[in-house]
BALO-907305 format. One line per field, with one value per residue (C-alpha): residue number from 1; residue in one letter; x, y, z. Coordinates in pm, whole numbers, plus 32768, in hexadecimal, padded with zeros to 4 digits. Example, Ala and Ser with C-alpha at 12.3 -4.5 7.8 and 13.67 -1.06 7.14 Angstrom:
2
resi	[1 | 2]
resn	[A | S]
xx	[84CE | 8557]
yy	[7E3E | 7F96]
zz	[830C | 82CA]
END
This chain:
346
resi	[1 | 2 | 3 | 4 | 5 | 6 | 7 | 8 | 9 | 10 | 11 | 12 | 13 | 14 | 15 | 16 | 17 | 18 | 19 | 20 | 21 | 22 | 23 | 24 | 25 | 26 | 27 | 28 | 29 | 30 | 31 | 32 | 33 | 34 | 35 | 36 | 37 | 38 | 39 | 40 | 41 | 42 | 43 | 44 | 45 | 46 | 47 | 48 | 49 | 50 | 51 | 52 | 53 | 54 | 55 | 56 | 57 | 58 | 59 | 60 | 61 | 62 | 63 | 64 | 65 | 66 | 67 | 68 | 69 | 70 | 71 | 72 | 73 | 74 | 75 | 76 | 77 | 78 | 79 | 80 | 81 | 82 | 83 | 84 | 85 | 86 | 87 | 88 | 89 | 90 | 91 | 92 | 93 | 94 | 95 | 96 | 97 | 98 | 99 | 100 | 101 | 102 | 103 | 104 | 105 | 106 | 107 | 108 | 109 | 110 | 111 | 112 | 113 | 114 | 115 | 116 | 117 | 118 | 119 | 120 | 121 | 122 | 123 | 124 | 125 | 126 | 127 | 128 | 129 | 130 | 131 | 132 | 133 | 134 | 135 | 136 | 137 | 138 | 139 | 140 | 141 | 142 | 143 | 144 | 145 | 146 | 147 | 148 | 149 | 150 | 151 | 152 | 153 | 154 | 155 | 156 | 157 | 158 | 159 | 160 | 161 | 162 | 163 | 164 | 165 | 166 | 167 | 168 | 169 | 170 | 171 | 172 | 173 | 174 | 175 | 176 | 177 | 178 | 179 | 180 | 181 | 182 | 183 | 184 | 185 | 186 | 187 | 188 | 189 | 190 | 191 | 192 | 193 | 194 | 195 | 196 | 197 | 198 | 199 | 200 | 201 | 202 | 203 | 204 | 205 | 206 | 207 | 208 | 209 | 210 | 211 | 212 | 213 | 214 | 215 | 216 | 217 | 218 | 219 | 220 | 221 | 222 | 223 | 224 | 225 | 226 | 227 | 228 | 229 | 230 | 231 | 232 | 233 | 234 | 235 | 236 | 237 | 238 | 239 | 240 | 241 | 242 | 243 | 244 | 245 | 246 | 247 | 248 | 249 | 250 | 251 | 252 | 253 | 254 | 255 | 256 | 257 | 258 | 259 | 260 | 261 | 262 | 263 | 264 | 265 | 266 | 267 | 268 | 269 | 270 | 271 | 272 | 273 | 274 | 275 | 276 | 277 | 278 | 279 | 280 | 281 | 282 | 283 | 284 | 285 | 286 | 287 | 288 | 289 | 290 | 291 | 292 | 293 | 294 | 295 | 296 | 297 | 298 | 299 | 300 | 301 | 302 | 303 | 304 | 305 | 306 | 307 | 308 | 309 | 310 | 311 | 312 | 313 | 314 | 315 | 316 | 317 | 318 | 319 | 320 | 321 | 322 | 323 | 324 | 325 | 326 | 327 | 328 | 329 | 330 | 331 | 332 | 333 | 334 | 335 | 336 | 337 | 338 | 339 | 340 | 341 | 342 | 343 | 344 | 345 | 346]
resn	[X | X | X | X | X | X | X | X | X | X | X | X | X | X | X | X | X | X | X | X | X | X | X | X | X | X | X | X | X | X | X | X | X | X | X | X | X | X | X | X | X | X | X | X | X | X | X | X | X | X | X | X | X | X | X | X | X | X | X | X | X | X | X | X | X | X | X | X | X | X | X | X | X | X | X | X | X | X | X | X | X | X | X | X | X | X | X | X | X | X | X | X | X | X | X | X | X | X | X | X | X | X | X | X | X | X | X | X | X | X | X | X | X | X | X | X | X | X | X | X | X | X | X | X | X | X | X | X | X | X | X | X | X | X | X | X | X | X | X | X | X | X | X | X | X | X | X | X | X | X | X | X | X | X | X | X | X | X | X | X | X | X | X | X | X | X | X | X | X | X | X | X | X | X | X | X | X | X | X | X | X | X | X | X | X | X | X | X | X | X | X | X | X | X | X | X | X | X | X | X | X | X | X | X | X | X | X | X | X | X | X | X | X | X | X | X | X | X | X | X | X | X | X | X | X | X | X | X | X | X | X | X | X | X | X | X | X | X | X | X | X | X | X | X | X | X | X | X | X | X | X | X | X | X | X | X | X | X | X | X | X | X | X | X | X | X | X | X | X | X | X | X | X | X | X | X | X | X | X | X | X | X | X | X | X | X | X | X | X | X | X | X | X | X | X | X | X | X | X | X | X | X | X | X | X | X | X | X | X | X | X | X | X | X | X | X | X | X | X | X | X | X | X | X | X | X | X | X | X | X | X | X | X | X | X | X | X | X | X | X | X | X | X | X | X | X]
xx	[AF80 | B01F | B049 | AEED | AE5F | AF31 | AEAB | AD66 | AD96 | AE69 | AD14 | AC23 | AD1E | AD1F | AB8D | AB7A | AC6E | ABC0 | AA52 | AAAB | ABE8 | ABBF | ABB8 | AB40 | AA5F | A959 | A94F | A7CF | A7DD | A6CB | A644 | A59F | A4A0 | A4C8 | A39E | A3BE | A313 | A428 | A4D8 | A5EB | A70C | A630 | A732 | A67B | A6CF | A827 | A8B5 | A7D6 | A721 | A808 | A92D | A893 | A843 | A9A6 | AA05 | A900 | A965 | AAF9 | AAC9 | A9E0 | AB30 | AA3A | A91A | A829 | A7C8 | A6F6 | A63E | A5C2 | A490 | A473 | A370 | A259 | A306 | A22F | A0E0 | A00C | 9FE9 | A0C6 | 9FBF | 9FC8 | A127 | A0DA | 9FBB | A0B4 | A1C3 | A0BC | A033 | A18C | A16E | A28F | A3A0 | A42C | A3A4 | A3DD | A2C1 | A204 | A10B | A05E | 9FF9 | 9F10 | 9E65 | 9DF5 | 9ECE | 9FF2 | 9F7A | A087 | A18D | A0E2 | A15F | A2BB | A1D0 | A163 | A1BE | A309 | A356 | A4A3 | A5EE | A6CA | A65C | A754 | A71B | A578 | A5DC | A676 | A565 | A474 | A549 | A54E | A3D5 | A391 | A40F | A392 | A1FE | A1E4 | A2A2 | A170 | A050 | A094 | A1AB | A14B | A0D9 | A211 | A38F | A427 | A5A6 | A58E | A4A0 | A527 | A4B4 | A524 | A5D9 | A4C6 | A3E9 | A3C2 | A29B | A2DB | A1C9 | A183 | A182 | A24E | A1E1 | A24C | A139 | A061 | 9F1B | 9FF0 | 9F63 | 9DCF | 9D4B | 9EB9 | 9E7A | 9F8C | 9FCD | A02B | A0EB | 9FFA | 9EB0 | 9F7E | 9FF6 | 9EAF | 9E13 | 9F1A | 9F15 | 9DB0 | 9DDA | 9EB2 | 9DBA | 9E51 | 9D4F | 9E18 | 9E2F | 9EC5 | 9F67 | A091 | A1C1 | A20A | A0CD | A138 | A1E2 | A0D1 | 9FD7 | A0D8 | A0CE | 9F54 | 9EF7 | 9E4C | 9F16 | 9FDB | A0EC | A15A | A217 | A311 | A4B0 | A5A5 | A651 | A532 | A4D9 | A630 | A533 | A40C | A480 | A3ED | A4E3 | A462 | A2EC | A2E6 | A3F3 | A37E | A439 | A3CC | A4B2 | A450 | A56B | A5C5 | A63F | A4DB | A481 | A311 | A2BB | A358 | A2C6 | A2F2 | A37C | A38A | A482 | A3F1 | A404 | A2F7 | A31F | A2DA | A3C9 | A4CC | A46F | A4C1 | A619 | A70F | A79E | A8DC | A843 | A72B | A8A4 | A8B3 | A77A | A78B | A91F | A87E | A742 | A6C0 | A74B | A86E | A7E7 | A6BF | A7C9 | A878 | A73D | A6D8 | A82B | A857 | A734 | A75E | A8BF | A819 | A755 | A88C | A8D1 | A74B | A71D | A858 | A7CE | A691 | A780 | A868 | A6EE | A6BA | A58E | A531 | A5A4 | A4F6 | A58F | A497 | A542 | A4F0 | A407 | A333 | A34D | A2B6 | A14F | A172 | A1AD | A08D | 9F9D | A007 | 9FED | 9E66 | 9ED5 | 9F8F | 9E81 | 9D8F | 9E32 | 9E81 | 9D06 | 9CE7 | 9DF3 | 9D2B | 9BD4 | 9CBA | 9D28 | 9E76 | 9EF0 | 9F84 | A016 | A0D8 | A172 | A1BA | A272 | A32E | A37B | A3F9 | A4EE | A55E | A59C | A66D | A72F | A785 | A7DE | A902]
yy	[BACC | BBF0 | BC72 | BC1B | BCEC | BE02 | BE12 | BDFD | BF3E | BFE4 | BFC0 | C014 | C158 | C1DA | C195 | C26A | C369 | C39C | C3A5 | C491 | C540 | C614 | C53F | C607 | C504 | C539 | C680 | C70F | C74D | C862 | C89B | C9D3 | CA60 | CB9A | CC28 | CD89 | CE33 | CEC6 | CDFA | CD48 | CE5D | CF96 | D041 | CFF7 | CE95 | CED1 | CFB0 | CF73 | CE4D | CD3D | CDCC | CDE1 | CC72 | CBF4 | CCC6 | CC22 | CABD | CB1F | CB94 | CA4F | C981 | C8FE | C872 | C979 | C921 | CA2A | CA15 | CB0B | CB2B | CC6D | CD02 | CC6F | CADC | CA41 | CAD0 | CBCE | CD5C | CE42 | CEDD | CD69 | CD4F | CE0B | CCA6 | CBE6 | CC51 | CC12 | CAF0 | CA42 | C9FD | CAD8 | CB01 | CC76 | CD4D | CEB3 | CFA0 | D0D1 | D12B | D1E3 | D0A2 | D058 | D1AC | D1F9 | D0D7 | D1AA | D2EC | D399 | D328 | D413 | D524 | D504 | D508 | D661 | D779 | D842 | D766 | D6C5 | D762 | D636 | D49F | D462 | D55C | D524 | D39A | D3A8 | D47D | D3A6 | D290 | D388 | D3EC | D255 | D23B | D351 | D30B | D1E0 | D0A7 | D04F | D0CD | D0E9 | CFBA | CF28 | CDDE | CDC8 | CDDF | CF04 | CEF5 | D04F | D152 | D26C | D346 | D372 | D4BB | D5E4 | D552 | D5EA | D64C | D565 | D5D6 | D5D2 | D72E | D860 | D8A4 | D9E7 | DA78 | DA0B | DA4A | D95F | D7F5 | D875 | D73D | D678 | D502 | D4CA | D386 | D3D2 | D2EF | D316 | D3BA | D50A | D532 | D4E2 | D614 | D6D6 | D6B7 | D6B7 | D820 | D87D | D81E | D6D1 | D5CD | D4C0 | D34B | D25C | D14F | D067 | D0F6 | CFA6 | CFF2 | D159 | D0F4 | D04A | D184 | D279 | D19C | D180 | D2BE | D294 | D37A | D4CD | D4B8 | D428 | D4BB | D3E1 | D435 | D3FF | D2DE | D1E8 | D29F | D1BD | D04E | D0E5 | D16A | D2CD | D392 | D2DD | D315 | D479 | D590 | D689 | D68E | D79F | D817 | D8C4 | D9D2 | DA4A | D949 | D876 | D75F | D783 | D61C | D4E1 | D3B4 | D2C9 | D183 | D057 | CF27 | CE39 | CCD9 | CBF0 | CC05 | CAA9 | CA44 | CB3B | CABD | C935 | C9A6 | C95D | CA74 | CA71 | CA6B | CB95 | CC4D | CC50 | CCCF | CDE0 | CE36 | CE8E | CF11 | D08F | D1F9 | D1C4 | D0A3 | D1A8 | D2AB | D1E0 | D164 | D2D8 | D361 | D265 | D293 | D3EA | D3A5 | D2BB | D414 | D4A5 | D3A7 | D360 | D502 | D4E8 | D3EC | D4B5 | D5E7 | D4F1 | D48F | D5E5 | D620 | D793 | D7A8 | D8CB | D91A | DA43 | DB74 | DBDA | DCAF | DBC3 | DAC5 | DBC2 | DB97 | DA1E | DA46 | DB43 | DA4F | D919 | D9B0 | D932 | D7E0 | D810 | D8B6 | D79D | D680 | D729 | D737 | D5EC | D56F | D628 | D54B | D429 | D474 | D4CD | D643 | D671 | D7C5 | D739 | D60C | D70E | D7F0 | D6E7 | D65B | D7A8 | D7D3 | D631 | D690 | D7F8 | D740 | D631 | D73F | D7B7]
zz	[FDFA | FE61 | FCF9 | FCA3 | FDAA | FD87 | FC19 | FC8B | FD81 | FC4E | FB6D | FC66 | FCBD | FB56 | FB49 | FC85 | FBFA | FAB9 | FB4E | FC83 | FC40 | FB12 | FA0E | F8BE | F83E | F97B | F997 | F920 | F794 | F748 | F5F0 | F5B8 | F48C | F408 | F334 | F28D | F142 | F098 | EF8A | EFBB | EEDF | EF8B | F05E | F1D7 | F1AE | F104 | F1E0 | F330 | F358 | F2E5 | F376 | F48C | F49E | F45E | F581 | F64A | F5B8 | F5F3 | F748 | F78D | F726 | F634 | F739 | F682 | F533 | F48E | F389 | F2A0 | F1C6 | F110 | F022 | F0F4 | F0B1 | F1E2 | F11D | F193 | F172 | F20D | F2E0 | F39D | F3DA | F558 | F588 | F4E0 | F5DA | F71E | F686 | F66F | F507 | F512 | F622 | F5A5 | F4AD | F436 | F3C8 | F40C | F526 | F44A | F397 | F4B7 | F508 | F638 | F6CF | F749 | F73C | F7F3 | F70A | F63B | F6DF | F609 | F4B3 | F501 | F405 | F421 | F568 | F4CA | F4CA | F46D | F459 | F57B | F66B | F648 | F66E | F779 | F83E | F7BD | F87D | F9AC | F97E | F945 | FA9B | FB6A | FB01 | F9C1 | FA66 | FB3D | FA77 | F8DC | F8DC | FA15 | F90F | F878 | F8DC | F831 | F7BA | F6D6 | F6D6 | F59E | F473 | F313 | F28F | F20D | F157 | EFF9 | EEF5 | EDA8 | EC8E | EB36 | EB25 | EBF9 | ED4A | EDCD | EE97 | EF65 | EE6E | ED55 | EE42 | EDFF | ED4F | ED6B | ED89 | EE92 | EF40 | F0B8 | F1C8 | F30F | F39B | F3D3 | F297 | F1DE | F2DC | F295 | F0F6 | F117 | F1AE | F0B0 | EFBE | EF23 | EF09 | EFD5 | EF5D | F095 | F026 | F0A9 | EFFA | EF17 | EE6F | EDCF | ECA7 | EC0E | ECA0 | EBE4 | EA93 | EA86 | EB02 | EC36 | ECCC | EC5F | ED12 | EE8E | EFD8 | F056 | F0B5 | EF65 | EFE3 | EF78 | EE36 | ED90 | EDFC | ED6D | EC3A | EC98 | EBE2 | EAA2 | EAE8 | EB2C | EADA | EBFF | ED94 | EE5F | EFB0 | F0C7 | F12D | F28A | F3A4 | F3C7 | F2DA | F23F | F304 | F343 | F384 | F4BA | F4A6 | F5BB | F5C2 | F6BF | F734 | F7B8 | F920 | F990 | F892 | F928 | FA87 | FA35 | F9CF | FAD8 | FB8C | FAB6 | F95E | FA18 | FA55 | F8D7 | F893 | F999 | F917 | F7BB | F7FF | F8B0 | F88B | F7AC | F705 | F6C6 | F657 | F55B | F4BA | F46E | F41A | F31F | F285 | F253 | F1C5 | F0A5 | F01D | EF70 | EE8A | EE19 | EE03 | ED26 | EC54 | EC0D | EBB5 | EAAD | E9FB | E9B8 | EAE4 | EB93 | ECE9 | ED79 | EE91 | EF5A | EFF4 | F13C | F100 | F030 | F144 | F209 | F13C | F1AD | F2E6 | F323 | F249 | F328 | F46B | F4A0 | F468 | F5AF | F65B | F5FA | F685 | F799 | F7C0 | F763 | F883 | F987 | F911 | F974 | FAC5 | FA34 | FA68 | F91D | F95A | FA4E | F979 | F852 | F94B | F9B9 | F869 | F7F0 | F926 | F8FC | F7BE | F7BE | F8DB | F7DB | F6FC | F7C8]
END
């Protein structure tokens, strides 16, 4: 009898143990969806998005399965991915703010022309900006984990662009609301369009030619559509473009707080800083391509930059303007930008 019971306590102890004291197989398992617009061999999920999300499953000990779907894989447009991410038909996505205009308007701040000295040092002020005035008005919907740009964005035509007066009439595909105002006052008639779509605008001649950094021109075959890269010179990219990687945040806050410590470990200012420094490191090896096929890299001097920078300069002033008919003192948030971002810079 004594033996019998003694088993009994023996079983019920290793029930006990394995239900209350750390056992593996009861811990909360979290699978998460990660929706993006970018191909699957494009080098933002090669080199940032799936890495990051075997960090996130290795520091989880494997509790956080994520899930990818690339090239738009759980349907839709990218210019829904931001509902998508609210609605919960996706738990993380990465895209632009610019997709949605007018929904995070001082995001756009980072978009203006000759803003950005390098991707990392304008990411992470964006991260810093993000916090001082965005968390609880732009992202106050979602829960950000990286808030970063690209590296300068460059002019890809059919034929050279030099100066300014070369974009009159230029069909040219644009990222966001600034940069169509912007082209627009350089003359270009802008085309917006979601980035996967400019191959097949390039082939069948809806548009001339498309702004966008080198590192995606390898996924889109851009080097093999038109021949022509124009460069701004001095220390300030032309325009970048603003990017968010967010999570739903009633999804984040069902996680429990230990699987939330993961999360917050690979998410914010250096999270932010990483994203944009490695995209900027993926332009060398797409500008180098476009140099073995043979294409003309203009590369502007200083003193031709100098005629962009003049002819961009009301693009600032206008939304500036336009800030101020918000409530939003847009001077102000550019200052601040600028001095986020030369701090960055040391």
């Amino acid at each position: 009898m004594t033996d019998t019971r003694n088993l009994v306590k023996l079983a019920m102890g290793t029930a006990l143990a394995a239900a209350f004291g750390g056992g593996a197989a009861f811990a909360q398992e979290v699978t998460l969806r990660l929706h993006s617009f970018l191909p699957e061999q494009a080098n933002v999920p090669q080199n940032i998005l799936i890495p990051w999300a075997e960090k996130v499953e290795a520091e989880s000990d494997g509790r956080i399965d994520i899930q990818l779907f690339h090239a738009m894989a759980l349907g839709g447009t990218p210019p829904e991915l931001m509902d998508q991410l609210v609605d919960g038909v996706a738990d993380i996505v990465w895209t632009l703010p610019g997709y949605t205009p007018g929904r995070f308007p001082r995001a756009e701040v980072f978009e203006l022309p000759f803003t950005m000295t390098t991707a990392e040092a304008a990411s992470r002020a964006y991260w810093s900006l993000a916090e001082e005035t965005m968390m609880e008005d732009d992202f106050k919907d979602i829960k950000p984990i990286a808030l970063h740009v690209h590296g300068p964005g460059i002019i890809h035509t059919s034929d050279p662009v030099v100066e300014v007066s070369d974009l009159n009439g230029v069909k040219l595909r644009a990222p966001t609301r600034v940069t169509n105002q912007m082209f627009a006052a350089l003359g270009a008639t802008p085309v917006g369009m979601p980035v996967p779509a400019v191959p097949e605008a390039l082939s069948k001649g809806v548009i001339d030619g498309t702004v966008i950094p080198w590192e995606v021109t390898g996924a889109l075959k851009v080097p093999e559509l038109v021949q022509n890269h124009t460069e701004m010179g001095g220390d300030k990219a032309l325009y970048t473009a603003a990017f968010v990687f967010a999570m739903n945040k009633d999804k984040y806050e069902s996680l429990p707080d230990d699987l939330k410590a993961v999360i917050d470990a690979n998410s914010g200012l250096e999270t932010s800083a990483q994203f944009g420094r490695q995209m900027q490191e993926d332009d060398a090896p797409e500008r180098e391509t476009a140099l073995d096929l043979g294409n003309n890299v203009i590369t502007l001097s200083d003193a031709q930059t100098a005629e962009w920078r003049a002819a961009a300069a009301g693009t600032i002033d206008a939304w500036i303007a336009e800030m101020e008919g918000k409530g939003i003192d847009g001077a102000a948030l550019r200052a601040r930008a600028l001095e986020l971002i030369e701090d960055a810079s040391m």
